[in-house]
Backbone as CSV, one residue per row, in Angstrom:
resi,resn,N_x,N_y,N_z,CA_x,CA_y,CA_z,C_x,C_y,C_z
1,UNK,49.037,-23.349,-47.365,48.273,-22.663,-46.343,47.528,-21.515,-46.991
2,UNK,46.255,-21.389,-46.756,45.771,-20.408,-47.287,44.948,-19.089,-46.422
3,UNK,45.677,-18.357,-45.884,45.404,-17.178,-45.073,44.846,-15.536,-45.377
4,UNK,44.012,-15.200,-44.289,43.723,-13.843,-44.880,42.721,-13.309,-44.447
5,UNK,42.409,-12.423,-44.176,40.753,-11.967,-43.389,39.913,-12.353,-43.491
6,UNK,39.288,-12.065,-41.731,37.648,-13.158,-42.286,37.001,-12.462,-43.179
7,UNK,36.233,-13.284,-44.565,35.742,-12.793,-45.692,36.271,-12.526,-46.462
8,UNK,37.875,-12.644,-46.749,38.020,-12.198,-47.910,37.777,-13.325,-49.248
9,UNK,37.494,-15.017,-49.112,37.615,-15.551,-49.758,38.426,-16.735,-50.020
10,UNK,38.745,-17.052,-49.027,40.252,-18.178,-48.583,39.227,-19.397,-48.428
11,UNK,38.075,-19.822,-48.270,37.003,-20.726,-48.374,36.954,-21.262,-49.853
12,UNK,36.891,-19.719,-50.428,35.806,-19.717,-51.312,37.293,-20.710,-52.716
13,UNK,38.154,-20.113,-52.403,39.412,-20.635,-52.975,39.939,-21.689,-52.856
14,UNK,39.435,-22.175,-51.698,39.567,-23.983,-51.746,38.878,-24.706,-51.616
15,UNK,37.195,-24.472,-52.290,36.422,-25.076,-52.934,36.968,-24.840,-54.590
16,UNK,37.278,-23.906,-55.100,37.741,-23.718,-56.526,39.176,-24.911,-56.347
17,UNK,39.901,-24.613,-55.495,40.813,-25.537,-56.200,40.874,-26.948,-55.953
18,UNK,39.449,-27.179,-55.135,39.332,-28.706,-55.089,38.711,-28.880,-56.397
19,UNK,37.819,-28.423,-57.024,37.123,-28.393,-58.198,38.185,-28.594,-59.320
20,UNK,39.076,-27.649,-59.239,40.426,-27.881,-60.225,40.630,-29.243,-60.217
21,UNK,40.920,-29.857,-59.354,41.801,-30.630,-58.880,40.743,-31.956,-59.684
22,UNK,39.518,-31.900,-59.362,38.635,-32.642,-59.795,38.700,-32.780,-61.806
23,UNK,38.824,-31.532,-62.388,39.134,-31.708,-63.757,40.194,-32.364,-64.199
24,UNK,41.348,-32.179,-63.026,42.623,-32.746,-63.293,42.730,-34.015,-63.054
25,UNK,42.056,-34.364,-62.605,42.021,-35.752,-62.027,43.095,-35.991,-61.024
26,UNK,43.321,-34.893,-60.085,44.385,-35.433,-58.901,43.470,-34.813,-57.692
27,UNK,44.087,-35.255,-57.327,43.518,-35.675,-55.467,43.705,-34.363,-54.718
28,UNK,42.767,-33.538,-54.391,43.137,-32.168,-53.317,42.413,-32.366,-52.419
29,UNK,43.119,-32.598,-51.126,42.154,-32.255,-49.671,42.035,-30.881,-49.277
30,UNK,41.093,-30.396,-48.564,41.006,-29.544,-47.626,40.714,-29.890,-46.172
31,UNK,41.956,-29.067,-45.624,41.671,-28.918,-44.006,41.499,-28.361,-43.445
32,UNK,40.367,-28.015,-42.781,39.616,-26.783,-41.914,40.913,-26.696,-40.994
33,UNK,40.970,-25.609,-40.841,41.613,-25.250,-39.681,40.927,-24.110,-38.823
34,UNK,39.673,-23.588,-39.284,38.774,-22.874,-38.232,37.928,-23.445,-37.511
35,UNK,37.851,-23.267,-36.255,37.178,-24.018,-35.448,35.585,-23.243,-35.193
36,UNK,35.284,-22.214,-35.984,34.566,-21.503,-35.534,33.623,-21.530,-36.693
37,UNK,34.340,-22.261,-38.138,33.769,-22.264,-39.182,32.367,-23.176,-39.336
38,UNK,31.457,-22.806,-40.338,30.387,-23.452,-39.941,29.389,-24.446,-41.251
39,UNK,29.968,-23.422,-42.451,29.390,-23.726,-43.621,30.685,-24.006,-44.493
40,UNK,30.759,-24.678,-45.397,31.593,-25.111,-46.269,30.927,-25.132,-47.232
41,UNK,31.881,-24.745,-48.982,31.937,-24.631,-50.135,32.483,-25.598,-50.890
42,UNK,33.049,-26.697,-50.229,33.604,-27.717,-50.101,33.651,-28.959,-49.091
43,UNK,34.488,-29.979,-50.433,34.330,-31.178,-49.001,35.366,-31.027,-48.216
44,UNK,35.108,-31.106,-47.080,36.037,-31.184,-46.081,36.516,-32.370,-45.626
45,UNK,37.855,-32.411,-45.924,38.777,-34.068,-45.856,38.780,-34.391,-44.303
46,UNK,39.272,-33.049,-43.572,40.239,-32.743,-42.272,39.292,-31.503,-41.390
47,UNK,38.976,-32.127,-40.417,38.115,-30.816,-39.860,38.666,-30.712,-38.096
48,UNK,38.807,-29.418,-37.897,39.360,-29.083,-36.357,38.410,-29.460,-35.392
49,UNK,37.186,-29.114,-36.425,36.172,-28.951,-35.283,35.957,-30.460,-34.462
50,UNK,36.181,-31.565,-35.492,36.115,-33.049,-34.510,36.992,-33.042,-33.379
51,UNK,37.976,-31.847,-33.117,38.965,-31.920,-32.179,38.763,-31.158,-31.387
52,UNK,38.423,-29.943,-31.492,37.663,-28.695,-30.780,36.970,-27.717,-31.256
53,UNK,35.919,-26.950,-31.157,35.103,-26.434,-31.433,35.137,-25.238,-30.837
54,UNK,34.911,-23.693,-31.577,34.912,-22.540,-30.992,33.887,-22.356,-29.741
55,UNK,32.528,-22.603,-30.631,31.636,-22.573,-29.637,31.738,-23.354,-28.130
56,UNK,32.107,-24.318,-28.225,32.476,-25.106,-27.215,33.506,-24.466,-26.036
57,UNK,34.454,-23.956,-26.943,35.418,-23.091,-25.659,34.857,-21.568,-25.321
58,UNK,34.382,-21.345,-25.836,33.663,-20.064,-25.731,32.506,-19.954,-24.128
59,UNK,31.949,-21.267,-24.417,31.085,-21.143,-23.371,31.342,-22.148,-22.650
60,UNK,32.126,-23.206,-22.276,33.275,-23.933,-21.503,34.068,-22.797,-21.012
61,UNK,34.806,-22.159,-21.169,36.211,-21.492,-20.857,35.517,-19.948,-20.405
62,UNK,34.030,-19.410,-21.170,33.710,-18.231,-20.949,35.009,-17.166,-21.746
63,UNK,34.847,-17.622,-22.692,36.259,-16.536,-23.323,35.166,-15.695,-24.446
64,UNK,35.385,-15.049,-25.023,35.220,-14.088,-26.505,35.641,-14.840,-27.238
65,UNK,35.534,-14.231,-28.395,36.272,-14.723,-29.774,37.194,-15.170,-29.994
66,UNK,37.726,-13.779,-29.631,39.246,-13.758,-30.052,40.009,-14.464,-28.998
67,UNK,39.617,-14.354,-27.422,40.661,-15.263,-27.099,40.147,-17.069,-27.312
68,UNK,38.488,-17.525,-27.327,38.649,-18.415,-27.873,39.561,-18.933,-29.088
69,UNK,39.589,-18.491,-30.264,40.279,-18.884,-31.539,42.143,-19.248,-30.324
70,UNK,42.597,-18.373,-29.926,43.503,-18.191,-29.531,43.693,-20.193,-28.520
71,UNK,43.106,-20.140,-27.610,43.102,-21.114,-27.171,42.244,-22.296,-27.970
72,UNK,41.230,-22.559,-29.359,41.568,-23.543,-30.149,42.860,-23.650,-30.823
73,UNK,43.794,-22.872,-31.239,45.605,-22.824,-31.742,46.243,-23.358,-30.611
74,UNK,46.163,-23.001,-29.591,47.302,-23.830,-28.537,46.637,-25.000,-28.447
75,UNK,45.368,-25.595,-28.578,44.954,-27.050,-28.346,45.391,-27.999,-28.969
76,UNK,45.289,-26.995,-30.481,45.476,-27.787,-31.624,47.224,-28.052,-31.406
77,UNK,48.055,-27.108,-30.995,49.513,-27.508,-30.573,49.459,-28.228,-30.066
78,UNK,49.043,-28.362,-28.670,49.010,-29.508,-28.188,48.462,-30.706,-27.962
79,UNK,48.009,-30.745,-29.340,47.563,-32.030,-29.685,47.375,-32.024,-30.780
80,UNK,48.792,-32.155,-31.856,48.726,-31.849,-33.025,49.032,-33.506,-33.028
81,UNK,49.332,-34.569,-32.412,49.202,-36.028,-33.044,47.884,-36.282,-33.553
82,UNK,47.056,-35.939,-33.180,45.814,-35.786,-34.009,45.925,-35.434,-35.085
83,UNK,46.715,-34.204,-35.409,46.596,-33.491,-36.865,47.425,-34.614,-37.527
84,UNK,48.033,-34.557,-37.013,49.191,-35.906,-38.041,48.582,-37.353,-38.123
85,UNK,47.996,-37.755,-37.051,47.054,-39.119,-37.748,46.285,-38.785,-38.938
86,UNK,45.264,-37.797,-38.621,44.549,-37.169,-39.880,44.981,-37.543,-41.078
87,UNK,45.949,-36.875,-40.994,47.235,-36.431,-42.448,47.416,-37.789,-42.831
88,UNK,47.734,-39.045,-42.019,48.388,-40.070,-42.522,47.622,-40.869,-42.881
89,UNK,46.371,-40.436,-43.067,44.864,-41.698,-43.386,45.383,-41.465,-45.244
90,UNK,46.080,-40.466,-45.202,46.052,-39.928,-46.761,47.250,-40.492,-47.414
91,UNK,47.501,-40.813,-48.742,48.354,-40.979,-49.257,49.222,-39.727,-49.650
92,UNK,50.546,-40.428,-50.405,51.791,-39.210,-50.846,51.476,-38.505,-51.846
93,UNK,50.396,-39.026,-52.532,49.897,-38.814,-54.022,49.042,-37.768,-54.297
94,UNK,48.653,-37.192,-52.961,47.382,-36.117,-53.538,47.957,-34.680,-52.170
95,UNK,47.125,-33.796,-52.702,47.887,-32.332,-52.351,46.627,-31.765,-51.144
96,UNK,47.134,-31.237,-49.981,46.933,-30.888,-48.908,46.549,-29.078,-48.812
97,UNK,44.971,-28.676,-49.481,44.989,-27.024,-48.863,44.696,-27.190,-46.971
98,UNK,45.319,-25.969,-46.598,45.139,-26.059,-45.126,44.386,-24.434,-45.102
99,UNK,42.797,-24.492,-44.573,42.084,-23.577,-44.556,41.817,-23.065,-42.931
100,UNK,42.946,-21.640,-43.475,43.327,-21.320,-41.751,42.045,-20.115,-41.335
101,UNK,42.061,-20.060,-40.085,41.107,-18.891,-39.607,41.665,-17.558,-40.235
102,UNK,40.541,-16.631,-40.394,40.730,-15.233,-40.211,40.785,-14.426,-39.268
């Protein structure tokens, strides 16, 4: 899991270690876990947003930010069989960053 304020670089760190991963010749996914995120530095294996989208609850629900993000996390709870199909398209063999909101 890779956590930490928005901006400090938790993106920017799992585009580097997919890149690693690429010299090494082993397999690294990344999985968005911001729903609010928009640009990537990387490929993205696993994305929230096919499941819910900030913008979307924001002006669906009429919430802010912060309680949007808040209610994409309980969605994603409750309906984390999604997250786990995701997961299982993948084999045992390659390594999982999970790129959480700030």
């Amino acid at each position: 899991l890779v956590i930490g304020p928005a901006g400090s670089g938790k993106s920017t760190y799992c585009a580097s270690m997919q890149e690693l991963g690429e010299v090494l010749w082993r397999e690294i996914l990344v999985c968005n876990l911001d729903p609010a995120a928009e640009v990537f530095k990387y490929k993205c294996d696993i994305d929230i947003r096919d499941l819910i989208s900030l913008d979307d609850v924001m002006e669906e629900m009429k919430l802010g930010p912060n309680g949007g993000l808040i209610y994409c996390m309980e969605f994603l709870l409750d309906n984390i069989d999604w997250l786990e199909k995701e997961l299982a398209e993948f084999g045992d063999d390659c390594y999982i960053i999970f790129d959480c909101p700030g």
